[in-house]
VOGU-3710 file (C-alpha; in Angstrom, 3 decimals, decimal comma):
1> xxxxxxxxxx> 79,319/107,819/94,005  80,190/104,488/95,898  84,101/103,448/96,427  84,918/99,761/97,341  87,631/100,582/99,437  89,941/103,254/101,698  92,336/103,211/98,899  89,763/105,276/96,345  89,696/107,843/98,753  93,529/109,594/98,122
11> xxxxxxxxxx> 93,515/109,218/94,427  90,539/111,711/94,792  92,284/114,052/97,198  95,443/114,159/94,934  92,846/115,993/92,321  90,764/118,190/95,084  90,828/121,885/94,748  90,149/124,429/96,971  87,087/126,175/95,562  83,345/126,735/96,168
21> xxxxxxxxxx> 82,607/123,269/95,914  84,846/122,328/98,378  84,360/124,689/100,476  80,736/123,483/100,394  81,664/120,258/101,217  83,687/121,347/104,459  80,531/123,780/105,814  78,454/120,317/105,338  80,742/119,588/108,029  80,221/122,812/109,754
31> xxxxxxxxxx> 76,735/122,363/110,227  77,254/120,150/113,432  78,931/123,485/114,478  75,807/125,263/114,453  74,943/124,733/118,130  77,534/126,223/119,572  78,151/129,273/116,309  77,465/132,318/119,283  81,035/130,957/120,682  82,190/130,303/117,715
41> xxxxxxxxxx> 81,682/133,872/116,388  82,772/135,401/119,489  86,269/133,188/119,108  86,793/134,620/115,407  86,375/138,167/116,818  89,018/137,901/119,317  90,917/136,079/116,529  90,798/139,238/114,465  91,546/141,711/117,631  94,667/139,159/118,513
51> xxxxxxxxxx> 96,015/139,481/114,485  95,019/142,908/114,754  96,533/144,135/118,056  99,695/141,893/116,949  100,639/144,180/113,916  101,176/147,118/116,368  104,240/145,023/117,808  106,580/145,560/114,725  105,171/149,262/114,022  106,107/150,293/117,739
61> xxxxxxxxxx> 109,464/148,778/117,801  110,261/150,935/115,033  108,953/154,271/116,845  110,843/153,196/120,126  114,327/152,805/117,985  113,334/156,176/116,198  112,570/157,621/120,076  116,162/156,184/120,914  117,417/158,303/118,317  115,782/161,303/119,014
71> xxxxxxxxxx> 113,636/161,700/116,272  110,393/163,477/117,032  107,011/161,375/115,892  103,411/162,021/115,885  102,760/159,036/118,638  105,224/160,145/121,044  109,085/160,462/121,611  108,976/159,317/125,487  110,710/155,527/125,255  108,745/154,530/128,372
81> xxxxxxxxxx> 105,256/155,318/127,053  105,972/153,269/123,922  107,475/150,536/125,740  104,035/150,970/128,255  102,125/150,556/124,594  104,072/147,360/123,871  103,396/145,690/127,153  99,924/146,524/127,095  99,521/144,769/123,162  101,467/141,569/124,513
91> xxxxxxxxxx> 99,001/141,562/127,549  96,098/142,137/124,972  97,715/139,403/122,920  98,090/136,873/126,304  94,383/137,410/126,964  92,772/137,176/123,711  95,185/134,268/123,214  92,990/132,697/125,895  89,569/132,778/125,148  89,984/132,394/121,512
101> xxxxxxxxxx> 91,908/129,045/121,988  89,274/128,214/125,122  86,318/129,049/123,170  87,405/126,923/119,852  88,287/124,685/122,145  84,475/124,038/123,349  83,226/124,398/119,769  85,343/121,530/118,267  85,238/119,390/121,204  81,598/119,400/120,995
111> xxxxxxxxxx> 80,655/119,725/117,415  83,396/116,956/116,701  81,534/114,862/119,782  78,145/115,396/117,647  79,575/114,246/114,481  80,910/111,390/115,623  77,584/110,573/117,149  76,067/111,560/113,714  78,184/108,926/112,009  77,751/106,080/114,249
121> xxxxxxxxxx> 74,043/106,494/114,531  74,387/106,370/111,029  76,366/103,511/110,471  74,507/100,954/112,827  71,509/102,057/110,635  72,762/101,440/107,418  71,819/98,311/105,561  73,739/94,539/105,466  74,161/95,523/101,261  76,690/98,640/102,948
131> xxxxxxxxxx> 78,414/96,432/104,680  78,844/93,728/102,128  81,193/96,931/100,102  82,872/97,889/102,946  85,992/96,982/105,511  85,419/97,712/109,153  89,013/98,632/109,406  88,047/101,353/106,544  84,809/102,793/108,729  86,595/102,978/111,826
141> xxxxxxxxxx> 89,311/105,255/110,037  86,546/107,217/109,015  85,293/107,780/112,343  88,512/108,236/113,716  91,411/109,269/111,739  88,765/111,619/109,356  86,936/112,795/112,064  90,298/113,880/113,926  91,529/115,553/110,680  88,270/117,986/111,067
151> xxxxxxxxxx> 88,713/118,427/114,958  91,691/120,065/114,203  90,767/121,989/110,939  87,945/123,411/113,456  90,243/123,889/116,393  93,571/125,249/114,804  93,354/124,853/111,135  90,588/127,299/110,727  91,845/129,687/113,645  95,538/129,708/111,559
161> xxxxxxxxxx> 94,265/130,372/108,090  92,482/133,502/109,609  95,292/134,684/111,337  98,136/134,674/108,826  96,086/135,934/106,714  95,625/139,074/108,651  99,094/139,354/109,618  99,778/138,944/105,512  97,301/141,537/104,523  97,781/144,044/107,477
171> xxxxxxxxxx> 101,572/144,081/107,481  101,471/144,217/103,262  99,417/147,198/104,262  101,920/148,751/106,843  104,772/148,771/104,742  103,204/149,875/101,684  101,536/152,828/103,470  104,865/153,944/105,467  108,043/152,834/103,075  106,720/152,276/99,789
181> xxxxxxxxxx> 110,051/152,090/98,032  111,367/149,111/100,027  108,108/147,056/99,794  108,447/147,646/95,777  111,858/145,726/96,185  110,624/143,043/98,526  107,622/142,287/96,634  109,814/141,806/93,561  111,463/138,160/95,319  107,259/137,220/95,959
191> xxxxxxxxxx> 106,533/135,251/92,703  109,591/133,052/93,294  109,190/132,204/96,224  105,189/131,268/95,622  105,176/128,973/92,556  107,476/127,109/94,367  105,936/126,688/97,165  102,737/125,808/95,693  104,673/123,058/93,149  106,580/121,712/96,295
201> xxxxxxxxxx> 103,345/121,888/98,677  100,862/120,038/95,963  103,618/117,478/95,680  104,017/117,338/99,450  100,331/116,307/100,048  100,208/113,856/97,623  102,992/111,808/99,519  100,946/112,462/102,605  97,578/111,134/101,193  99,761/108,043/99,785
211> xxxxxxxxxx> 100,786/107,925/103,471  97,501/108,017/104,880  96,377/105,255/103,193  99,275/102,656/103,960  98,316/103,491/107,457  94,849/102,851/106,456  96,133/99,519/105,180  98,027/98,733/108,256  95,080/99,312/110,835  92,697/97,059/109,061
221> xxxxxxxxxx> 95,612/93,866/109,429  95,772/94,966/113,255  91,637/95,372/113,016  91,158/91,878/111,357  94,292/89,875/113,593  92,571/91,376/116,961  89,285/90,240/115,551  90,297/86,549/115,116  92,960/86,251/117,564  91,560/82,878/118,503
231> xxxxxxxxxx> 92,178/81,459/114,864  95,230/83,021/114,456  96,797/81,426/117,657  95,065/77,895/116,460  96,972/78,205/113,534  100,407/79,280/115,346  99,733/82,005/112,625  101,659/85,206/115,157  105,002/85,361/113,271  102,876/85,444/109,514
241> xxxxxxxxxx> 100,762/88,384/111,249  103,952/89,996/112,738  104,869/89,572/109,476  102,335/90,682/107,613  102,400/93,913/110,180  105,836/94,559/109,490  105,612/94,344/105,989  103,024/97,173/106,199  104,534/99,521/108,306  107,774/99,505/106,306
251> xxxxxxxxxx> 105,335/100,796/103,488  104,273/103,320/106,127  107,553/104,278/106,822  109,005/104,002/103,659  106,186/106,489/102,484  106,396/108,938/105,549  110,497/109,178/105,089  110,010/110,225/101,120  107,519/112,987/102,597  109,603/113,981/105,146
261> xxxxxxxxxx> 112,606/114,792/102,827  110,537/116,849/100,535  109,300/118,298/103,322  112,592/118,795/104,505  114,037/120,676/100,933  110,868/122,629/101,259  111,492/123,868/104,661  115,425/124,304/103,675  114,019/126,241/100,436  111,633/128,815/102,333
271> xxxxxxxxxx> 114,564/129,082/105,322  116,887/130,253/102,217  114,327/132,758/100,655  112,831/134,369/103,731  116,600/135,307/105,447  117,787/135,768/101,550  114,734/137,850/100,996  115,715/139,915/104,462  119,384/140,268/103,880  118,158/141,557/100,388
281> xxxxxxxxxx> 116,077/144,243/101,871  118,456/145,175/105,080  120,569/145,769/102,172  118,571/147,996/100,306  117,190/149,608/103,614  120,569/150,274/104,706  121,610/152,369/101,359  118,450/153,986/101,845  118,762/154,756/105,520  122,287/156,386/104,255
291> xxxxxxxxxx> 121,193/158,213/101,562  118,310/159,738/104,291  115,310/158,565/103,093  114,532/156,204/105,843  115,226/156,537/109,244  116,645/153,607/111,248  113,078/153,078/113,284  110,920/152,283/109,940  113,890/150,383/108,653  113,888/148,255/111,522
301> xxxxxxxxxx> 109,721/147,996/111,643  110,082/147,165/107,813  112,170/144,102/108,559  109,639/142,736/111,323  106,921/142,980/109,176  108,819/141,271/106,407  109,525/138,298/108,525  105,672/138,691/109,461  105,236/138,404/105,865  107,189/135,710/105,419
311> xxxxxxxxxx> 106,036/133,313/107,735  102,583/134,126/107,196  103,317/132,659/103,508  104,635/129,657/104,631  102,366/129,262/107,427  99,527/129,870/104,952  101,024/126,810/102,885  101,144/124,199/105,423  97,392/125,593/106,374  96,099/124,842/102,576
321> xxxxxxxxxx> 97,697/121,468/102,958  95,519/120,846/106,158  92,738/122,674/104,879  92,332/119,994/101,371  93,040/116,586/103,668  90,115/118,288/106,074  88,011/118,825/102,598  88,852/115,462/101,893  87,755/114,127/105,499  84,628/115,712/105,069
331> xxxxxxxxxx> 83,605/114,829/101,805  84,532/110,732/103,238  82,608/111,407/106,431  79,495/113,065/104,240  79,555/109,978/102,089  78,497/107,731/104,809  76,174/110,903/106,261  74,120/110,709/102,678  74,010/107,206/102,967  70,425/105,716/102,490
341> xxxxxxxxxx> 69,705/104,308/106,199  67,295/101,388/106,681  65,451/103,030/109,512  65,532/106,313/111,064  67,031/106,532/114,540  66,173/110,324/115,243  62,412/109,757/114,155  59,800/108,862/116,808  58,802/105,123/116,931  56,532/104,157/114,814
351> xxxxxxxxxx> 53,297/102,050/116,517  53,802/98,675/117,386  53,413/95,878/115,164  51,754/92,503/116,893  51,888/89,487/114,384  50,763/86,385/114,600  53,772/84,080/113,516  52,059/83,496/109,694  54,698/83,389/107,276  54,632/83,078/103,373
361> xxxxxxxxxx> 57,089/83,119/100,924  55,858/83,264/97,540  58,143/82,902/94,460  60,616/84,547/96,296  64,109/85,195/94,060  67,350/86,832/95,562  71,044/87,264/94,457  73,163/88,929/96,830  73,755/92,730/95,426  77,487/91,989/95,274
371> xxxxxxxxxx> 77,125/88,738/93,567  74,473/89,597/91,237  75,447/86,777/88,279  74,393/83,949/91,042  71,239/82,996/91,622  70,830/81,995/95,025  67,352/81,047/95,680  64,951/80,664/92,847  61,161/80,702/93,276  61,030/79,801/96,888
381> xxxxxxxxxx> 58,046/79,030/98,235  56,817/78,248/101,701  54,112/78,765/104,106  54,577/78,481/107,537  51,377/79,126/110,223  51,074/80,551/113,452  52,658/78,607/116,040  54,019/76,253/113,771  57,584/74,287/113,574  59,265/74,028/110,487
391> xxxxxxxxxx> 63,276/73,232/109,868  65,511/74,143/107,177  68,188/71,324/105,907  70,413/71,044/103,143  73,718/70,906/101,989  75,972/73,957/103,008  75,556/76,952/100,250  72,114/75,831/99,718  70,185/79,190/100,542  69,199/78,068/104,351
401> xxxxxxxxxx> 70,561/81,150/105,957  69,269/83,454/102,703  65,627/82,618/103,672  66,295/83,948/107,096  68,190/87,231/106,125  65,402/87,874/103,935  62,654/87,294/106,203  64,616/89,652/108,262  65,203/92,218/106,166  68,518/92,002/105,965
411> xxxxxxxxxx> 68,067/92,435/101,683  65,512/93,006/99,393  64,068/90,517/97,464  64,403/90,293/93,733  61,606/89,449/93,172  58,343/87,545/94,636  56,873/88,278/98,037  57,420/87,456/101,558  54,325/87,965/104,031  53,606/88,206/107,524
421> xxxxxxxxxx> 49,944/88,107/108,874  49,118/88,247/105,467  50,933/91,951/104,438  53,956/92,486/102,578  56,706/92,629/105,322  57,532/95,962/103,311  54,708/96,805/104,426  55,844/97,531/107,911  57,816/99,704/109,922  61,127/98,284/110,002
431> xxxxxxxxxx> 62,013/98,348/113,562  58,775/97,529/114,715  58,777/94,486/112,556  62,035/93,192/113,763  60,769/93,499/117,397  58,519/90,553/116,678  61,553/88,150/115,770  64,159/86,354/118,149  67,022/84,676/116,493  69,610/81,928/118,438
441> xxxxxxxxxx> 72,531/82,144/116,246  74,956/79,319/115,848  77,670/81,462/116,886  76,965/83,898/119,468  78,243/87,282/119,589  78,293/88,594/122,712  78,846/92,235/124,025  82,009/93,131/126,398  79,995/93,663/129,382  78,052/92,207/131,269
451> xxxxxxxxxx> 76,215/88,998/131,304  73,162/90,634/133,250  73,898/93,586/130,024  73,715/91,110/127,508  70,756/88,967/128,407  68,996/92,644/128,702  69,811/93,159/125,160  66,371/91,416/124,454  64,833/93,708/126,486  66,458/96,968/127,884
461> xxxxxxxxxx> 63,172/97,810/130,003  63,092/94,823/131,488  63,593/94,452/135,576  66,224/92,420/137,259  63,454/89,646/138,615  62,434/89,143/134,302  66,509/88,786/133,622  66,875/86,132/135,956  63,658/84,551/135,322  64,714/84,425/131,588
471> xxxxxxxxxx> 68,581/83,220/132,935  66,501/80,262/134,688  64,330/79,258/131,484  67,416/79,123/129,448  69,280/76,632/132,112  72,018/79,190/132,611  71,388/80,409/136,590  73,736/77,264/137,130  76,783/78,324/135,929  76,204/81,939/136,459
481> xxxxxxxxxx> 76,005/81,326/139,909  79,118/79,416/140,327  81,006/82,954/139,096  82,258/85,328/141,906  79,867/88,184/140,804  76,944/86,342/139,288  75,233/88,236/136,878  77,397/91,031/137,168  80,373/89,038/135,588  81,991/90,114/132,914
491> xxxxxxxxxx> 82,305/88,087/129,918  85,309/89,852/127,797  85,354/90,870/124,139  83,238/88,859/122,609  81,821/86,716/125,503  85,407/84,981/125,129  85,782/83,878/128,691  82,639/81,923/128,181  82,300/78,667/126,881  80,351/77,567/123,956
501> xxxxxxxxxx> 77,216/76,134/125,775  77,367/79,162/127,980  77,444/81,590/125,326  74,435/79,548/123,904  72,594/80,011/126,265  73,218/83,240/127,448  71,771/83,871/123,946  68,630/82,054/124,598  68,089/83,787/127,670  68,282/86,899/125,309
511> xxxxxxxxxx> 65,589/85,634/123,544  63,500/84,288/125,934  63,340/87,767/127,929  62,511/89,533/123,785  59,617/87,255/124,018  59,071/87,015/119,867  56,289/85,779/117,713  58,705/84,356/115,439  61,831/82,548/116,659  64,637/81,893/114,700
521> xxxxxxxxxx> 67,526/78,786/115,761  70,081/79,087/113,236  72,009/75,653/114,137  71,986/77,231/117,579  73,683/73,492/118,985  75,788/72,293/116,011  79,399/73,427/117,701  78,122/71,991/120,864  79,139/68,844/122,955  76,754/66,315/123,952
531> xxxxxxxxxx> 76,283/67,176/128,014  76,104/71,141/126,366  73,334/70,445/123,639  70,997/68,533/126,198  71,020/71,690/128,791  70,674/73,900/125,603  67,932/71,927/123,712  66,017/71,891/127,110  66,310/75,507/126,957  65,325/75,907/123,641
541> xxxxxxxxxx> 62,497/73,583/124,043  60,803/75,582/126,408  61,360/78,854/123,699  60,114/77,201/121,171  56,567/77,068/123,150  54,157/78,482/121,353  55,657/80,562/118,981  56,232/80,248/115,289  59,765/79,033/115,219  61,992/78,317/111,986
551> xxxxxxxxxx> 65,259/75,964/112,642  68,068/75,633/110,440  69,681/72,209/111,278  72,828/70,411/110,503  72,201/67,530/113,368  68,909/66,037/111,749  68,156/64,456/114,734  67,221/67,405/116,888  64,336/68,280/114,130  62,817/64,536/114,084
561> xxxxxxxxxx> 59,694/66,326/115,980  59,206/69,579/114,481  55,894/70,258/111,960  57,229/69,915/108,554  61,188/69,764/107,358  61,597/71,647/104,017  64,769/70,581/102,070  66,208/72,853/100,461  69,358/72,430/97,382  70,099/75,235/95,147
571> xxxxxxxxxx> 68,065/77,731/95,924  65,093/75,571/95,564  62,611/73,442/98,348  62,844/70,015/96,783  61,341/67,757/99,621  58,773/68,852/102,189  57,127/66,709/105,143  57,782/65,639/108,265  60,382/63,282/109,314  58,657/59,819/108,896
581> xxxxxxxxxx> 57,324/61,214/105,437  60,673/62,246/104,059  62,682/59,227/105,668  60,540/56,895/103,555  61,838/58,137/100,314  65,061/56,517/99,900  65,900/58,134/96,401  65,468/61,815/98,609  68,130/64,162/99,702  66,399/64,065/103,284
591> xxxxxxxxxx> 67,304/60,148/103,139  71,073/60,800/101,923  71,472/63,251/104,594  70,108/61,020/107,187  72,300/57,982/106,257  75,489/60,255/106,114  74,650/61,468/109,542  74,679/58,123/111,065  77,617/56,762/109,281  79,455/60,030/110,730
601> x> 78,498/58,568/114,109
//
């Protein structure tokens, strides 16, 4: 089922259960464990030897009291070869202790290090229609603060649960075995002290879900402020955002402080029962050690095990807290797992597609799947042939950059057909088809490393000599020279130390070293000044070479010489023809545009 937002996510957990189902949805989790399960085995045996061995600690006490005493037992009555028998179970303990928490250690680390890698191969292969839904702020707390919550289910969570509930089981066993009586008695305070720690613990993790998500909340402002730090400083907009922050976090807060009072009265509470609940039975243990039916050894063992007891009830609470927000990590991260992808990273590559640059739209009709009640382009229809140069103009909102995303794949058309050498381009393997396009966006996003790394984008195979040859083409060796390091500068988050003509052609460099049949200039010198859009339009002028190339252009005048200028206004080509053709008709939008242009100048 899809969710619109991070907030969905704890009114479901408030409801989750712990049964089969999800349980099922945690081992979905657990399969990413698989791997590494001989370790993980071999941990949950010592596991069950450490809660094992630890049992014998409270029974031996007893026998070395009752040793003290002088009373004869079936062990031994020499103090020093029971106190010999407690050293050696805490040494057992240290050991065991050890490995377990090495070995679980190695298993989460890397199972947790394979999800994560499972989730972001899946998210970078997930369609532009996911990311219409969703936040980023809400997918990087999925691959962070949900993966984190299962690193820890699989690296103490899981290894808690098992243990308290051995020491529960075996010490329940103990005293029930050797001072029936007195476990009668204690087990008569149980169902008190349960129900209300189940109605304080379900109200506990609802505050904590509620919690969760105002942090959610508060990561996506930092997330989207970080993100457009430049506007934010244009618009002297740091106190609002402080604000804004601030505002958030006292949620956070506000939130965290009403959980950590309950918390606090449900600590307080189970601090009153368990010593109420042992004062109750030294009580009772005393009359009976004085009436002779207990001796002061198994009086003494009894107590240990009933503090066992106890904590392993409380422990066992806090565990089934951590255990539902891990169920309801998984069943977030599995979500995005069961995703349908767009193309399959893990599969082999599928042969390479050569085209020829032919294009044809035919009665192509989209509305964006978010937006389905507008119609943004209606019946398009264009044909565009091999080595040809055609530009896109219109108003903004007109469906310009729609006829690119759909000619990349970015959707799926409504309806209508789209072709490439002829064939469907659903026809074709995905990635393979992609290869064949370059696109010089009007704003350039550029990777944090770098510049050598993010002209190689185009081409990860290709040799230092092809980089620079490309970095030359583009008219960019100039400036890249003048830096310290060259090539091997680094251009900051976002290519942010760069300018805007730099970044540009950077970009085109990109492109030029992808070598595509079909090149794509999405207004790629609009934001440009004039010394910045000559070296660029140079550069692109040599891309634009012989290869099919489709320009979307706000400045009219760098299209005056392409093949054929298609106008397009709502969704629909009005005008087609070259420049001269369209100039002539002064009743045409091409005309208006024109005239508007130059009185702009």
């Amino acid at each position: 089922m899809a969710r619109k937002g991070g907030g969905d996510f704890p009114e479901e957990d408030k409801k989750r259960r712990l049964n089969k189902e999800s349980f099922q949805k945690l081992l979905g989790i657990f399969k990413y464990m698989l791997p590494y399960k001989g370790k993980f085995f071999l941990g949950m045996l010592l596991l069950v030897i450490g809660g094992t061995t630890i049992l014998l600690f409270p029974f031996l006490t007893g026998k070395l009291v009752n040793a003290a005493v002088g009373k004869e037992d079936w062990i031994t009555s020499d103090i020093f070869e029971i106190a010999m028998m407690l050293v050696v179970v805490l040494v057992v303990q240290g050991v065991v202790a050890f490995f377990r928490v090495y070995l679980f250690a190695q298993v989460s680390e890397k199972g947790i290090a394979d999800v994560r890698q499972g989730l972001y191969t899946q998210l970078i292969s997930l369609p532009m229609t996911f990311y219409d839904k969703r936040r980023t702020g809400e997918l990087l707390s999925r691959i962070t603060s949900d993966v984190s919550f299962l690193q820890d289910t699989f690296s103490v969570t899981l290894a808690q649960f098992v243990r308290q509930l051995i020491t529960l089981i075996g010490a329940l066993g103990f005293i029930f075995i050797s001072t029936p009586k007195l476990s009668l008695f204690m087990i008569a305070t149980f169902p008190v002290v349960i129900v209300v720690a189940m109605v304080f613990g379900k109200f506990i993790r609802k505050l904590s879900k509620k919690t969760q998500d105002k942090l959610a909340e508060a990561n996506v402002i930092v997330e989207e402020t970080l993100q457009s730090i430049p506007v934010v400083k244009a618009f002297t907009s740091e106190l609002k955002e402080t604000a804004r922050y601030r505002k958030s976090l006292d949620g956070v807060v506000h939130m965290a402080l009403k959980a950590a009072t309950y918390r606090g009265l449900f600590v307080s509470f189970i601090i009153i029962a368990l010593f109420g609940g042992i004062v109750a039975v030294l009580w009772k243990g005393a009359t009976l050690v004085q009436e002779g039916n207990m001796e002061v050894g198994d009086l003494l063992s009894f107590v240990l095990f009933t503090t066992f007891i106890g904590g392993a009830i409380a422990n066992l609470g806090s565990v089934y807290g951590q255990i539902q927000r891990s169920i309801g990590a998984s069943e977030r991260v599995l979500e995005l797992l069961n995703e349908a992808t767009e193309v399959d990273l893990l599969k082999s590559g599928a042969q390479k597609v050569i085209l020829t640059g032919d294009v044809t739209y035919e009665n192509v009709a989209f509305s964006y799947p978010t937006r389905k009640e507008i119609t943004v382009l209606g019946n398009i229809n264009l044909e565009i042939k091999a080595g040809e140069k055609i530009a896109l103009v219109g108003h903004s909102g007109a469906g310009k950059s729609t006829i690119i995303q759909l000619l990349m794949r970015f959707y799926k058309i409504d309806s209508g057909m789209i072709k490439a050498n002829g064939k469907s381009i659903e026809d074709y393997d995905l990635r393979a088809f992609r290869e064949n396009i370059g696109i010089v966006p009007q704003e350039v996003i550029l990777f944090g490393g770098t510049i050598k790394e993010n002209i190689a984008y185009g081409n990860p195979t290709a040799t230092e000599e092809a980089v620079k040859a490309a970095t030359k083409k583009a008219n960019a060796m100039e400036f890249i020279s003048a830096f310290p390091k060259g090539l091997e500068t680094i251009v900051g988050e976002r290519g942010m130390t760069l300018s805007g003509g730099q970044k540009q052609r950077i970009a085109i460099a990109r492109a030029i070293l992808k070598d595509p049949t079909i090149l794509i200039l999405d207004e790629a010198t609009s934001s440009l000044d004039a010394e910045s859009e000559a070296l660029v339009q140079h550069a692109l002028d040599l891309l634009m070479e012989n290869r099919t190339t489709i320009i979307i252009a706000h400045r009219l005048a760098t299209i005056r010489k392409v093949d054929k200028i298609h106008v397009i206004s709502k969704g629909r080509v009005v005008e087609s023809g070259t420049h001269n053709q369209l100039i002539e008709n002064s009743k045409g939008i091409y005309n208006n545009l024109v005239k508007l242009q130059f009185q702009e100048v």
